[in-house]
VEXRO-557147 format. One record per residue (C-alpha): residue in one letter; x, y, z. Coordinates in steps of 0.02 Angstrom, whole numbers, padded with zeros to 5 digits, always signed. Layout:
aXYZ...
END
This chain:
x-01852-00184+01514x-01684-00227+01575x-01515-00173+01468x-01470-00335+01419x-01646-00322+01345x-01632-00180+01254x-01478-00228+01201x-01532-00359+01107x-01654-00260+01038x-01534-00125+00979x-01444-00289+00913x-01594-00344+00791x-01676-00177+00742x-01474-00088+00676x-01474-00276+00570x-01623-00232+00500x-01605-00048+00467x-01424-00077+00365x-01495-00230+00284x-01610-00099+00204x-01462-00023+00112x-01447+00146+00208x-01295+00211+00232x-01224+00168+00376x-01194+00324+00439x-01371+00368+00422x-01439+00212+00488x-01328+00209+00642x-01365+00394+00684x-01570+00348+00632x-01551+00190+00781x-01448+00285+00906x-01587+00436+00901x-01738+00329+00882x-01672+00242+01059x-01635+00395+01142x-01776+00478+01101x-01889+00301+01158x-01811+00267+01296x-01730+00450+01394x-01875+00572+01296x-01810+00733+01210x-01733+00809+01330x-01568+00684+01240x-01584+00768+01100x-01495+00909+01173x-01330+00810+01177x-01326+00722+01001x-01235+00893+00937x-01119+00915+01057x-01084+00715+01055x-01065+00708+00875x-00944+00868+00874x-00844+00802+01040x-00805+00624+00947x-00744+00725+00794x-00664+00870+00876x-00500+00732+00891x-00342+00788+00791x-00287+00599+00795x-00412+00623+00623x-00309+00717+00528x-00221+00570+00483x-00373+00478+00403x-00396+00604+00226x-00223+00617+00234x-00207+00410+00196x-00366+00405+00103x-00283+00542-00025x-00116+00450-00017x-00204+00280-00047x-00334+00369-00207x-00166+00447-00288x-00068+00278-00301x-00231+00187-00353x-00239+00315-00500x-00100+00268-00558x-00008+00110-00639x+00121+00070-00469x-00019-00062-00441x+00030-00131-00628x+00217-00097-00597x+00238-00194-00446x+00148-00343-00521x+00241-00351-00670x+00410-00332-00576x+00367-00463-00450x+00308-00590-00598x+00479-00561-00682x+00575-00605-00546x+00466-00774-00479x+00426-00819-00664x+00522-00997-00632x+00424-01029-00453x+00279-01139-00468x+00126-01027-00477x+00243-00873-00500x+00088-00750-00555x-00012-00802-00411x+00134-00765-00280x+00168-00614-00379x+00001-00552-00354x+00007-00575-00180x+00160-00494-00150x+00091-00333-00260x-00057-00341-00151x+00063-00356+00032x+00165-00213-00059x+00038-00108-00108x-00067-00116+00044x+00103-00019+00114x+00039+00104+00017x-00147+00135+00019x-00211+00071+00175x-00361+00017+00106x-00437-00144+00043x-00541-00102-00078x-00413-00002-00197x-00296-00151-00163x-00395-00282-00230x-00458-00159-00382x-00286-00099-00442x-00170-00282-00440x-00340-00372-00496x-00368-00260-00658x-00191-00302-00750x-00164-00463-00632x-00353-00573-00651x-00319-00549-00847x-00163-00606-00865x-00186-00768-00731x-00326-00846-00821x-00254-00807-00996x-00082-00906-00945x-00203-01038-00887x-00238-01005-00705x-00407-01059-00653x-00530-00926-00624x-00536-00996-00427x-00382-00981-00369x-00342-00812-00507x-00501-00714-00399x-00494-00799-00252x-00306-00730-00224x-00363-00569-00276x-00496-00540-00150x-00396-00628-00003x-00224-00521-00047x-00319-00373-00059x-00375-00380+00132x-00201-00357+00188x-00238-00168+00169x-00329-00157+00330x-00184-00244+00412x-00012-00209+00354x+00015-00001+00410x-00053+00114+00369x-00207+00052+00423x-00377+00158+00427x-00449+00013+00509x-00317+00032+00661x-00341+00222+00648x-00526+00171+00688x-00472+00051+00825x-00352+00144+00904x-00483+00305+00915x-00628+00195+00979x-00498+00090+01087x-00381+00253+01148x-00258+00142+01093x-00089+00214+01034x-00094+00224+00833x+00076+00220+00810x+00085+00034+00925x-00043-00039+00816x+00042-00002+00666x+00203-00070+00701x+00095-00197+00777x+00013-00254+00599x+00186-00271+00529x+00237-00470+00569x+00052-00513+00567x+00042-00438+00397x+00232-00539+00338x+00159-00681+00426x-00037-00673+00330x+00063-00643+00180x+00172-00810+00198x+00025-00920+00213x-00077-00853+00068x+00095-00868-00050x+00124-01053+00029x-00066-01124-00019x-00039-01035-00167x+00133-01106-00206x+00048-01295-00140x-00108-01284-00267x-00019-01204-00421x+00103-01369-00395x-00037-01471-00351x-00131-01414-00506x+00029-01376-00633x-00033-01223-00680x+00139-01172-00772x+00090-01266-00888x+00070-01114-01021x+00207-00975-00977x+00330-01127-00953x+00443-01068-01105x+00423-00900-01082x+00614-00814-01018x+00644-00639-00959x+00824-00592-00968x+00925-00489-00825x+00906-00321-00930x+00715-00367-00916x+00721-00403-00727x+00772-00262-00690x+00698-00110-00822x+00551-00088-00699x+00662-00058-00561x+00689+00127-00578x+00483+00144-00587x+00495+00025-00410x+00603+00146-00308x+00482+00289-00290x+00376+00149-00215x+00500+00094-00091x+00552+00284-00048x+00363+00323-00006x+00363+00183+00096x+00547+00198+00206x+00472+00403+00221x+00332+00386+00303x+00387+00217+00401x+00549+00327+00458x+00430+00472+00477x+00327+00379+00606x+00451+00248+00700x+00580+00359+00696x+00501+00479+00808x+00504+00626+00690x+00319+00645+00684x+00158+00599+00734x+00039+00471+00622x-00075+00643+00585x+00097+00718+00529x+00179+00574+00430x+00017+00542+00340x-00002+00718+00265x+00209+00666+00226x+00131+00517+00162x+00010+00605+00033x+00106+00736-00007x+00258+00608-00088x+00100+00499-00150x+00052+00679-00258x+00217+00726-00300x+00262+00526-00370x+00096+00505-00463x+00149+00681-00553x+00326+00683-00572x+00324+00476-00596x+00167+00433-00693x+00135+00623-00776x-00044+00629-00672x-00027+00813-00694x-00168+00878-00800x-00315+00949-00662x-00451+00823-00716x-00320+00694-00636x-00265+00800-00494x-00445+00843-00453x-00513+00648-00465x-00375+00606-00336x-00450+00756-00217x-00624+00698-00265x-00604+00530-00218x-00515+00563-00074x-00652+00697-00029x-00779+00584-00027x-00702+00438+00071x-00653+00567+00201x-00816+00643+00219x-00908+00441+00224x-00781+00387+00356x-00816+00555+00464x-01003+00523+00454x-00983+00357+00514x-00874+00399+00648x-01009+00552+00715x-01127+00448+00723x-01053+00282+00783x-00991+00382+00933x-01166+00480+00982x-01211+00254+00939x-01088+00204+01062x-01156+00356+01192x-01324+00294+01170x-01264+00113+01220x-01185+00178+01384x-01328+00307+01443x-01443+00149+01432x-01334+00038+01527x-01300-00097+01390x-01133-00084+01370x-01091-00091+01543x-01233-00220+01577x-01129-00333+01433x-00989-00313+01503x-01034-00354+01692x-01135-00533+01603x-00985-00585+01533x-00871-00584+01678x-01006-00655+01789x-00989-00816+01679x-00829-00857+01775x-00760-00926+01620x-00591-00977+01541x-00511-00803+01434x-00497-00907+01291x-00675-00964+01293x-00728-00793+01306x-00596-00738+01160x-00690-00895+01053x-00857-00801+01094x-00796-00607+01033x-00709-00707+00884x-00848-00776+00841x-00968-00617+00878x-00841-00525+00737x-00852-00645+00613x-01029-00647+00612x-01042-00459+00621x-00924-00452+00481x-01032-00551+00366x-01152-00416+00373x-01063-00254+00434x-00905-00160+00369x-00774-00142+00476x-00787+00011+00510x-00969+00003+00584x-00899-00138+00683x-00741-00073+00738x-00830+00091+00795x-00991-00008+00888x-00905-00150+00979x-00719-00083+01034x-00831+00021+01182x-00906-00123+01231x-00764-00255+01216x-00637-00154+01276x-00676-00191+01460x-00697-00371+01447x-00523-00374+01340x-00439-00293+01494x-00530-00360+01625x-00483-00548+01531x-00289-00472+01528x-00275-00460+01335x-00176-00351+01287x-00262-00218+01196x-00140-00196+01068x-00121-00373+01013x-00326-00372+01022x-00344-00245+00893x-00213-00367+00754x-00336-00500+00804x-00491-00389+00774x-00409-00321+00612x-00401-00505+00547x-00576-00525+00585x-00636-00365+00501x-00521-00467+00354x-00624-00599+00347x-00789-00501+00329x-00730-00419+00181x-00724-00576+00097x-00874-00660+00148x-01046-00659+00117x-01173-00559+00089x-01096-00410+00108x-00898-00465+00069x-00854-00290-00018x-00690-00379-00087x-00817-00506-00172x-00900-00397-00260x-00727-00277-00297x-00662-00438-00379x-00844-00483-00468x-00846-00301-00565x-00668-00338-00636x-00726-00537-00694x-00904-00516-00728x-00892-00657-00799x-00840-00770-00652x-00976-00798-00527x-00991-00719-00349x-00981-00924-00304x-00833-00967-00394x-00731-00805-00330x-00817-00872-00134x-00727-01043-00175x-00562-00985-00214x-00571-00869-00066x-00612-00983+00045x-00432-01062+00081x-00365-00928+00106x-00503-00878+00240x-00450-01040+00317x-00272-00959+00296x-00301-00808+00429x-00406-00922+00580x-00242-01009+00543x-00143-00829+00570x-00281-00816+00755x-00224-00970+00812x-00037-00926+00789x-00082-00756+00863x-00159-00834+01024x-00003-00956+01045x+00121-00821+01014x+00062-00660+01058x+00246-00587+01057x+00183-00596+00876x+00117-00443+00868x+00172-00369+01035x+00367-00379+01025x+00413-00253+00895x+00308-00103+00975x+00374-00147+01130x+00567-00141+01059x+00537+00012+00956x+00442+00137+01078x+00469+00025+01256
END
């Protein structure tokens, strides 16, 4: 059986093991020893331990519970809530004001938490509500949910760049400073269709006599500027070449702890200790999946199918951008079924040599990768923002939430395109700020 054989056949059988529902952690690791054990006997069982431990043994890690805790602590609290209302205030006269101010919350919070998930979940609860009740269809109210809430994967912190830049060797600190225009630039094109169909639709229609005076502008202000100091600490913590992204992210979530308590009186231990819980358990899912991704990705090399992949593609002889269309295309469909990080962690080994062998530029590949792993999470059958957005508005259907999504999925191939005509995009700034 030749790689590119059993490659495929690695292909079909993972599918069908995490279509099953098993954790991916458990169902990678289950794949990667039911191969080795088939195909090099048990004398490979020898090296799954030391594998595993090797691929973990990486102090680059630290940094992952560190943002997991600091993204938990703000989600615990109402700065989610806070930022929405402030931003509403403030656009209440622009033409599908809630909508934009939803987004923003999302592009702001994301700043914060690094994670999708408790993006959409914290500006959805207060913001879904109060969208449909000031007459906001129930589309375009959960579609910009679920869309703004993917920004947390791209605008730093990142977990999903942590992942990347692990699996890639790729500097951390470059892809984060990377994600930054990307993110401004994602963020423009969800408020600007949102903007064009609240005018379209005149969905002001309700809140139209509704003022807010200067006093009320700015009352939420003072709850807004831990936010922003959180944010300008770790950013200057990281850029400014005081410390490390292990280091500013344990800065990160120890300003995240001290806000939540000081700010929003979190300080009774059932509080405290659902923060550490949470945080806990994230930690410990994302470790698994790294383990046993890796001793996946070892499993794909001591068979030959990674480099057999690689060596197929560049014997095609074809254009870069026809093979970018082919791994943009091999990500989206991945992403319909896979989370990012199982993707992240099982492709970068292969697609890192055909990236640099096409002369992409690994840093700009991992925004365009991140805006893939985007898209997943808001498509189905496995779009986790989908079904985020559908426990908030049970009573709004998975299909109506996938129809005002949908736009705004148009929205970032929109944000690829620019990316592959401008790649200064998302290259320039880490290039000015660390040469």
């Amino acid at each position: 059986m030749t790689p590119l054989t059993i490659g495929l056949l690695i292909f079909v059988v993972t599918t069908a093991v995490l279509a099953t529902g098993l954790p991916i952690a458990f169902g990678l690791g289950a794949v990667a020893l039911g191969f080795m054990l088939v195909f090099d006997g048990w004398s490979s069982v020898h090296f799954v331990p030391e594998t595993v431990f090797a691929g973990l043994n990486d102090f680059t890690l630290v940094s992952l519970p560190m943002f997991v805790i600091m993204g938990a602590a703000v989600a615990s609290s109402r700065a989610g809530s806070d930022l929405y209302e402030a931003l509403a205030r403030w656009l209440h006269r622009v033409p599908g004001s809630l909508v934009i101010a939803n987004i923003g919350a999302c592009a702001l919070f994301s700043a914060l938490t690094g994670s999708s998930p408790a993006t959409c979940a914290a500006i959805g609860k207060m913001g879904i509500p109060e969208m449909r009740r000031r007459g906001y269809d129930a589309d375009l109210a959960t579609g910009a949910i679920a869309a703004g809430g993917t920004l947390g994967i791209l605008i730093p912190p990142s977990i999903t760049m942590i992942l990347y830049g692990i699996a890639s060797e790729t500097s951390i600190g470059r892809l984060f400073i990377a994600g930054i225009i990307p993110g401004l630039l994602l963020t423009a094109l969800f408020i600007a269709w949102a903007f064009l169909l609240s005018w379209k639709r005149g969905t002001r229609v309700v809140d139209r006599d509704l003022r807010y005076t200067l006093r009320q502008k700015l009352e939420l202000m003072p709850r807004l500027l831990p936010l922003i100091a959180v944010i300008v600490g770790v950013v200057y913590a990281l850029y400014g070449g005081i410390a490390t992204p292990s280091e500013a992210a344990g800065v990160g979530a120890a300003l995240c702890l001290a806000m939540v308590v000081v700010i929003y009186r979190l300080w009774n231990a059932r509080s405290l200790w659902a923060i550490l819980r949470d945080g806990l358990r994230e930690s410990g899912m994302l470790m698994m999946i790294i383990g046993t991704s890796i001793l996946f990705g070892y499993m794909m090399s001591s068979l030959q199918v990674t480099q057999s992949v690689a060596q197929a593609i560049g014997a095609m002889h074809a254009d870069k951008w026809v093979i970018m269309l082919l791994i943009n295309v091999l990500l989206l469909v991945a992403g319909c079924f896979l989370p990012p990080a199982a993707i992240i962690l099982m492709t970068t080994p292969i697609l890192m040599p055909i990236i640099t062998a096409a002369g992409f530029d690994p840093i700009w590949f991992g925004v365009v990768l991140t805006i893939n792993m985007e898209l997943g999470l808001i498509t189905p059958p496995v779009g986790l923002n989908l079904f985020v957005i559908n426990g908030i508005t049970p009573d709004v259907s998975l299909f109506t939430i996938l129809k005002g999504a949908f736009p705004f999925m148009l929205c970032m191939v929109l944000a690829i395109l620019i990316l592959c005509v401008f790649p200064q995009l998302a290259t320039w700034l880490p290039a000015k700020m660390m040469g």
